[in-house]
Each structure stands twice: as C-alpha cells, then as structure tokens.
C-alpha positions, -999 to +999 in steps of 0.1 A: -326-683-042-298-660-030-269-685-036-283-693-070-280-655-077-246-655-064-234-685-086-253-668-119-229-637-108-196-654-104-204-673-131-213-640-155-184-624-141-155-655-143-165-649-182-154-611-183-115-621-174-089-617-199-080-657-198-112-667-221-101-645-245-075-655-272-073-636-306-043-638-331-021-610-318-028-618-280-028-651-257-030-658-219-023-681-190-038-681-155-029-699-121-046-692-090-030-674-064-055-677-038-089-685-033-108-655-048-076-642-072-064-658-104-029-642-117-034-638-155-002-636-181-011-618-210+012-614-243+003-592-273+019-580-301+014-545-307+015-520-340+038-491-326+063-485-296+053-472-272+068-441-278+043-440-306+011-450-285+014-485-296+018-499-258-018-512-242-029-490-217-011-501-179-005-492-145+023-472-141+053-497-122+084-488-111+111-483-139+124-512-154+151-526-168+162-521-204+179-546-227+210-536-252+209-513-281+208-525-316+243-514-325+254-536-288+233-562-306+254-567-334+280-561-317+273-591-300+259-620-320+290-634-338+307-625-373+287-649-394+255-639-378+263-600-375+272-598-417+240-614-422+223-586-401+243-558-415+241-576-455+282-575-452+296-598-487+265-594-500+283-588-541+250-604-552+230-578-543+243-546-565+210-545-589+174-547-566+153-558-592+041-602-557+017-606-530+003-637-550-027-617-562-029-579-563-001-551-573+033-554-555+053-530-542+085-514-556+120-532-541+139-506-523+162-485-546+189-479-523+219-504-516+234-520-486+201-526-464+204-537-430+186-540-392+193-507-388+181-499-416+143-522-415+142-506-377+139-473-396+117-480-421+079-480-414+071-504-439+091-530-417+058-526-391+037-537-414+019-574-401+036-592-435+067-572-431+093-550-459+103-575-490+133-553-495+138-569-530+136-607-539+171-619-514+163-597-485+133-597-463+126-575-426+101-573-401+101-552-373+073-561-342+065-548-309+051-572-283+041-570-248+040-592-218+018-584-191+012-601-158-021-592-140-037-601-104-077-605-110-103-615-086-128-638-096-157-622-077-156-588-106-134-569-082-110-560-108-073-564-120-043-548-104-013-552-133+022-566-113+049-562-142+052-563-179+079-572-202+081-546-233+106-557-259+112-551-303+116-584-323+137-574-358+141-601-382+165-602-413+153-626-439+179-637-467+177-657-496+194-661-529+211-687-554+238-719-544+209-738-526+168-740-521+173-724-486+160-693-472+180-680-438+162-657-405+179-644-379+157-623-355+171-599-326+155-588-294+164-556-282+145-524-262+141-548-232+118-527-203+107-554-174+088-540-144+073-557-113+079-596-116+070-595-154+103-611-163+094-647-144+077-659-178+090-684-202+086-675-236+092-696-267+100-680-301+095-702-336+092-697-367+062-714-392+070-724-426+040-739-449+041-751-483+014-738-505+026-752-536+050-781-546+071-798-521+074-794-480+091-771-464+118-784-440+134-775-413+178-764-427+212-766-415+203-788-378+186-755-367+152-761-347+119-745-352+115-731-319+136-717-287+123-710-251+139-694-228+134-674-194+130-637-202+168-631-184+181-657-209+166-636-236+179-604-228+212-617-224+209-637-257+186-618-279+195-632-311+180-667-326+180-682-364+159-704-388+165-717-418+140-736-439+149-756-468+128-766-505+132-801-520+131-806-553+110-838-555+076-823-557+085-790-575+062-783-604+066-768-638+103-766-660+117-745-634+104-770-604+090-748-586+079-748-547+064-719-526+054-713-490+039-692-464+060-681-432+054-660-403+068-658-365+052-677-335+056-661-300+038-676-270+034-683-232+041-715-214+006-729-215-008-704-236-014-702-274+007-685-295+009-650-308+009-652-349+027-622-368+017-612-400+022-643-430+048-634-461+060-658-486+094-674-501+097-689-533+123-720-547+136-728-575+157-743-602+153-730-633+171-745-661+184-709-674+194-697-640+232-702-629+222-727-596+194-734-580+181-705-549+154-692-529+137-659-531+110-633-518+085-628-546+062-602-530+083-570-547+083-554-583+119-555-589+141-532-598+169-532-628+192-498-626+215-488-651+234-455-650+240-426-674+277-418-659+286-454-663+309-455-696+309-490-699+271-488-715+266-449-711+247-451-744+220-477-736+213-456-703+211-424-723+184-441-747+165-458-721+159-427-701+149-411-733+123-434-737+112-433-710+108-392-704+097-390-745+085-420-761+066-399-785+098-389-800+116-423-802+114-443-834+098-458-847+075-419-847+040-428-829+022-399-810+008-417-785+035-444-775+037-452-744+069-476-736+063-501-707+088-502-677+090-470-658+091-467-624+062-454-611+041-460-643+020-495-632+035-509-664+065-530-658+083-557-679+078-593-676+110-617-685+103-648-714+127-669-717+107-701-732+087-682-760+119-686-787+093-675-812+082-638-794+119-631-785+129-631-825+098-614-834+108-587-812+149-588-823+133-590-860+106-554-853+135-538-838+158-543-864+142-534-893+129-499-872+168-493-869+173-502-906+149-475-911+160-444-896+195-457-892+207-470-926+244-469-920+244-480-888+260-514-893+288-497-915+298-478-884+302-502-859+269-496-845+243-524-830+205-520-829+196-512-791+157-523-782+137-514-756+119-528-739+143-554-739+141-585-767+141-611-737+105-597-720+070-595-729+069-564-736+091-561-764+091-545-799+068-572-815+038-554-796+030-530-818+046-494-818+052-491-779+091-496-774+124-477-791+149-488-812+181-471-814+213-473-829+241-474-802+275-486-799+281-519-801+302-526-768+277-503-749+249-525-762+265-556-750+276-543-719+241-533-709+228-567-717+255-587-697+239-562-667+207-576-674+219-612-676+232-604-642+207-590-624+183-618-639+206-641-619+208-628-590+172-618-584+162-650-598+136-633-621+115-660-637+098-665-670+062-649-665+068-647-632+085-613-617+079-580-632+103-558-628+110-520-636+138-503-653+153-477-630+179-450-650+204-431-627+222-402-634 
C-alpha cells in the first residue's frame, strides 16, 4: 500500500512541471540530468522589458552578458539591409495614406519611420504589431529563455541561466512586384548561467486566406537556427514572401494572407507572436502591380503653405473646420473625411456613373454661387473628392468651390499619387484627409 502511495505521488507531482505545459507565448524541452532531476528549457515571449516588469519572475544569477545596441545594429547589417531598417530611398512614401472586420487605426502622420523609431512607439508591442501605413509594418517583442533544474520527486526548481533578448521587425511592401520584405534584428542580449547553450530557430509563417498561396521570395528560407552566440553576433535575418497571380480574385486579382513570427526550442514547440496581414494586388488602374498592409486608415496630407495647390488646401480645411458655411448653405452639413471624425472617404474607381453624378452636383453648386467663375480662369474644386464614395452626389454633405485652375489640378495629381503609392483600392481602403499648415 505504501509504494502504491508513493507512485500516486510521483505521479501527481511529475504533472505539476513546467514541461506538460505548452501555451502559445511559451514552450519547453526537458532532458534528464540525473535520476531524480530533469533540466527544463523554457522560452516565453513576454509583453514589456523587463525594465517595465514584463520579465517572469527569476532567481537572481550573476550578471550577464549583453548583446549590441540598436544604432551598432545597423551599423552592422549591410547597406541594403540597414536602408530597409532606417526607410533610407523610400520617395514612395511622402503621403501616409483594416483589421478585416472592425475600425482601423490611423497611419502614422509623421514621415521617415524607422527601427528606431517602432522601438519607441508602444503600439509596436502590441501581439499584431504597428501598420505604420499600407508599405511599412513594425513589431517590437520581448522573449525569454530560461533554463531550469527540477526534481521529479516535488522538490522544486532551481533556475541555472536565462537568455533575455528584443526581436524588432521592419516589414515593407509597396508597388514593382507582389512581394512583401521582413528583416527582423536581435538586440538587448542579457545571458546568465549556461542559458546561452540553447539552439533557437526563428521563422516566419505566411498563410493565404484568400486567393493564391503564399510563397516563399527571392531564395530566402522560412526559418534560421542558430546557437545563441551565433545570434548575438548575427542578430539580423530576412523573409520575403511572394503573391501569384494565378488564383487572385476579382478585377484587381486580388490575394491576402495572414503572417506572424515563429520562435522555438530544439525539440520544443514554437512560440507564435501576434498574426497581422498583407494584401496583393494588380489592379488594372494602379501603375504596377505591389503588396501592401491593409490594417490602417490611411492618410492623404495636403498643405496650406504649399503654393503649388495652396487654394485646394485652404478650401479643404475650411470644410472641414465649417461645413455649415460652405456651399452649397446646409445647417447641418457634416463633410466626410476628417481626421479624427470616424467618417473617412472610400476611393471608386469602377462606378463611371457615381463619379459623374458627383463632377455633375458639384458643378452646377459652383455655377450657382460662382457665376463667373469660368470667365476668370477658375475651376470647380469638390470635396469630398469626385473619385470616392463620398462625393457631392450624396446629398448636401461636401463643398464646392471655385479655385484656381492649376491649384485644382495640382491637388488632384497629389491624389493620383498617393493613390499609387498606397495602393488604395476601389471599396477597399478608407482613408482620411489630413490639412497641414
């Protein structure tokens, strides 16, 4: 009766150790050491540094080693690979403007985003990551190697060294080809004990979730492993995933897919980061085919200084601070497209019909309260603009101005451009209207 105790109790207490468990953000291997003492290697992914209480709770070691800055980083990695990181000839990207279902949030309004600047940015430590705007994508993690010595009779664990490192990853997309491009960099290396005698691999997932499947770009593989010294003295590694067209559905042959990083343990399972998504495309009406981030509300920023369309700034902004005065006169307008207001635009492009109707209501409002303005050299500015959804044909909410001409069509070409290079879609993006001073 006694030994069958004693095996119930080993038995009850073998199921305690942290090697049965296995959740998403954490995984574990064991080997025996001895004949009452498994050593279990645990890794994690955390939501903070440590600094800010994100490390698991440990037994103070002896003080380890730490791996390069972020500025030695890209220092390091190579000139192709460091512009990528700090978005160096990036001429595509001067304008910034979807989780699949709910609202989305606002692309960054500031310019020139790099690692530096996703380290910095909470948002970044989110599980699905920063969409920066539709060609840029970051994600910052923290993740934690631990290695443990338990004994199997419930005598406890005694921890014998840890890894602590941050995984950034720059994600890049854009038009010339259906490819998206990662590059993620380890840095904030702190080994203790014998922590640092793990393998770890890193990969990348992609999976399609509509139209054709994702594959693997440019001869680069889906996975690296490497000894934790290796990856301290190399801490940089890149993916690229590529969308064929065969497969692609609708006129602009569409394909989109779910992506997320994949840490893990030599024989244990693998640590899964947060999903995001990446869109492809080729859209008849866009300049080449390209690859995006749709999770953002874009952003379309025109400026009141600028003098090559001052004028269609200037009437933009004051529709947007007081539609009640704006013609046509309605005193309860309220004009789609401002940051901020929950109401952005939407582009059409294959509804001929809806963009005359709305060239056609906007017109005849500036024929109204602008008779002359033809006479004078003037064009009819709308807003919102004749190629969205939101136009003048719905009803009284949107202004119609008369403005000079070159202004007009200077503002437009802007909008032609940044519909290119975010790759806004028909019924697809919405985007707001940002005015700067």
């Amino acid at each position: 009766m006694n030994r069958l105790r004693r095996m119930a109790a080993i038995l009850t207490t073998s199921l305690s150790l942290p090697i049965l468990v296995a959740t998403p953000a954490q995984s574990s291997a064991a080997e025996r050491v001895g004949r009452d003492e498994v050593v279990v290697t645990t890794l994690r992914a955390v939501d903070a540094p440590p600094e800010q209480g994100g490390r698991p709770q440990v037994v103070p070691l002896s003080e380890g080693k730490t791996g390069q800055r972020p500025e030695e980083v890209l220092n390091n990695v190579g000139a192709p690979m460091a512009a990528l990181l700090r978005n160096e000839n990036a001429a595509e990207d001067v304008e910034r403007g979807h989780p699949s279902s709910g609202p989305k949030a606002v692309a960054a309004a500031a310019e020139d985003v790099d690692l530096l600047d996703c380290y910095a940015n909470p948002a970044s430590e989110r599980p699905e990551g920063w969409v920066v705007e539709h060609t840029r994508y970051c994600k910052v993690a923290f993740l934690v190697i631990t290695r443990q010595v338990c004994s199997i009779f419930g005598g406890g664990c005694r921890e014998t060294g840890s890894v602590r490192w941050r995984s950034g990853t720059i994600g890049r997309g854009g038009s010339g080809q259906r490819t998206i491009n990662f590059v993620m960099v380890f840095d904030q290396w702190t080994v203790t004990g014998d922590g640092g005698s793990a393998s770890l691999t890193v990969g990348m997932n992609c999976v399609m979730t509509v139209g054709s499947p994702c594959q693997n770009s440019n001869g680069l593989a889906s996975s690296h492993t490497r000894t934790i010294p290796n990856w301290i003295s190399a801490p940089t590694v890149s993916f690229a995933f590529s969308s064929p067209v065969p497969g692609s559905f609708g006129p602009d042959l569409i394909s989109s897919y779910d992506f997320d990083a994949l840490y893990s343990l030599l024989g244990a399972n693998s640590v899964r980061l947060g999903t995001n998504t990446f869109r492809c495309d080729s859209a008849p009406y866009l300049p080449s085919a390209g690859c995006v981030f749709p999770r953002v509300t874009e952003l379309f920023k025109l400026s009141r200084s600028d003098m090559r369309y001052s004028e269609a700034a200037e009437h933009i902004y004051f529709a947007q601070t007081v539609p009640w005065a704006t013609f046509p006169l309605a005193p309860f307008k309220v004009i789609p497209g401002t940051p901020g207001s929950g109401l952005p635009l939407e582009r059409n492009f294959y509804d001929e019909n809806l963009r005359r109707l709305n060239h056609d209501s906007a017109v005849a409002t500036c024929q109204l309260y602008y008779p002359l303005y033809t006479t004078l050299g003037q064009d009819c500015d709308e807003y919102p603009f004749q190629s969205t959804f939101q136009g003048a044909a719905n009803g009284d909410n949107y202004s119609a101005r008369a403005i000079n001409l070159s202004h007009n069509r200077s503002a437009g070409g802007h909008l032609r451009g940044f519909y290119d290079r975010q790759r806004i879609l028909h019924d697809y993006d919405p985007f707001y209207v940002m005015i700067l001073q």
